[in-house]
LUMLO-315602 format. One record per residue (C-alpha): x, y, z; chain. Coordinates in Angstrom, 1 decimal. Example, Ala and Ser with C-alpha at 12.3 -4.5 7.8 and 13.67 -1.06 7.14 Angstrom:
% LUMLO-315602
(pt (12.3, -4.5, 7.8), 'A')
(pt (13.7, -1.1, 7.1), 'A')
END
This chain:
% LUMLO-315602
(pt (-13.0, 26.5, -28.5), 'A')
(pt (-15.1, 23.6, -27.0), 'A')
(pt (-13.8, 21.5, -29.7), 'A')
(pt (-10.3, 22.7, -28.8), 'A')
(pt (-10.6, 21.8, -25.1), 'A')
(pt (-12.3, 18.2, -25.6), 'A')
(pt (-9.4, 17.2, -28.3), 'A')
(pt (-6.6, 18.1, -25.5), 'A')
(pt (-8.7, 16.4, -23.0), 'A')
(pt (-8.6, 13.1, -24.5), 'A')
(pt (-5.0, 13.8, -25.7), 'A')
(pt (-4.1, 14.3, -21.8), 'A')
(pt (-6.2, 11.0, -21.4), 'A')
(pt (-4.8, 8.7, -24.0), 'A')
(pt (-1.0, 10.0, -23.0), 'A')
(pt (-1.4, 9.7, -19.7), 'A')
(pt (-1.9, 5.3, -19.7), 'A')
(pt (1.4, 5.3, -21.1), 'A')
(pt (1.5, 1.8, -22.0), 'A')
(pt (-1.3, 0.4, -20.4), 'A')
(pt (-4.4, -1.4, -22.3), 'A')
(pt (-7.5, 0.9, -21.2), 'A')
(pt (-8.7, -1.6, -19.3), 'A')
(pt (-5.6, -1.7, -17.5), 'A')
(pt (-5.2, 1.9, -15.8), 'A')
(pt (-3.3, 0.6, -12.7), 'A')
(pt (-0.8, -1.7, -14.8), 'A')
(pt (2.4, -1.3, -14.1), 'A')
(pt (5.8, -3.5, -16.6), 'A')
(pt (6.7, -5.4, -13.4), 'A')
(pt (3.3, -6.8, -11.0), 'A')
(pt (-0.2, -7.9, -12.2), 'A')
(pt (-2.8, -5.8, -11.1), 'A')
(pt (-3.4, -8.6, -8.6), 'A')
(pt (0.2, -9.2, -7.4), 'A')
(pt (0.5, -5.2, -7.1), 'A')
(pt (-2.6, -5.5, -5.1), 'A')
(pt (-1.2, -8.3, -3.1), 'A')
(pt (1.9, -6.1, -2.1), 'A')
(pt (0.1, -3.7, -1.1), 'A')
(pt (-2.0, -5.4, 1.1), 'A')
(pt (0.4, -7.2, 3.1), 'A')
(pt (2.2, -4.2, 3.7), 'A')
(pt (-0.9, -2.7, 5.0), 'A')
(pt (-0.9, -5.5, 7.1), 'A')
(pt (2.8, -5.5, 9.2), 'A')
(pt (2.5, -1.4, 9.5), 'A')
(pt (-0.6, -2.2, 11.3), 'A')
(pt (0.7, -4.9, 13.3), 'A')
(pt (4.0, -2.7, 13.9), 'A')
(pt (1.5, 0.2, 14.9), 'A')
(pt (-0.1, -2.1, 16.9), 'A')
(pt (3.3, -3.4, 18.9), 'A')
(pt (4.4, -0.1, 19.2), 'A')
(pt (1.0, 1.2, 21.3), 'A')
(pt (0.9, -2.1, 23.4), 'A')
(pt (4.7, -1.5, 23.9), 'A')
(pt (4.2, 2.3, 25.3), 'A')
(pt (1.0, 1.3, 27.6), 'A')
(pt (3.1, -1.7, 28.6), 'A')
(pt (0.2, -4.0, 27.6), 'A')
(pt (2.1, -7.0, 27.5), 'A')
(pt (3.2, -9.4, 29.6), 'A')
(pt (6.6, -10.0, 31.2), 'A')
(pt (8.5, -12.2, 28.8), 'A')
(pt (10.4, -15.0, 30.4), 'A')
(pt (13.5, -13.7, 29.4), 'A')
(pt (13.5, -10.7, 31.8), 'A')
(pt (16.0, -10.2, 35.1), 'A')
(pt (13.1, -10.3, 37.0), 'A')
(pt (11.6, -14.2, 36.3), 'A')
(pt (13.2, -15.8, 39.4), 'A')
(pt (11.9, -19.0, 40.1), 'A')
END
């Protein structure tokens, strides 16, 4: 039975890389694992700076603009 479960385990293991090299486990046909990595990253980055503009927007953190009504000079 052990033997059973230990052969489907690596079964499960080896099917599930697909077509990956096994030293490769987050390869994917399209990216390097570096340009994946890259994407990932930089999208990290805006929704950060988009959460960021969106709480100095609602506790009106920033300043006036100069293209508001109320920039008489």
């Amino acid at each position: 039975m052990k033997k059973l479960a230990a052969v489907l385990l690596l079964a499960a293991t080896l099917l599930s890389t697909g077509c990956a090299r096994p030293n490769e486990l987050g390869w994917t046909p399209v990216y390097s694992y570096q340009e994946r990595n890259q994407l990932i990253l930089r999208n990290w980055d805006y929704e950060g700076k988009q959460k960021d503009d969106d709480i100095d927007s609602a506790l009106l953190l920033r300043p006036a603009s100069h293209l508001t009504i109320w920039n008489v000079r």
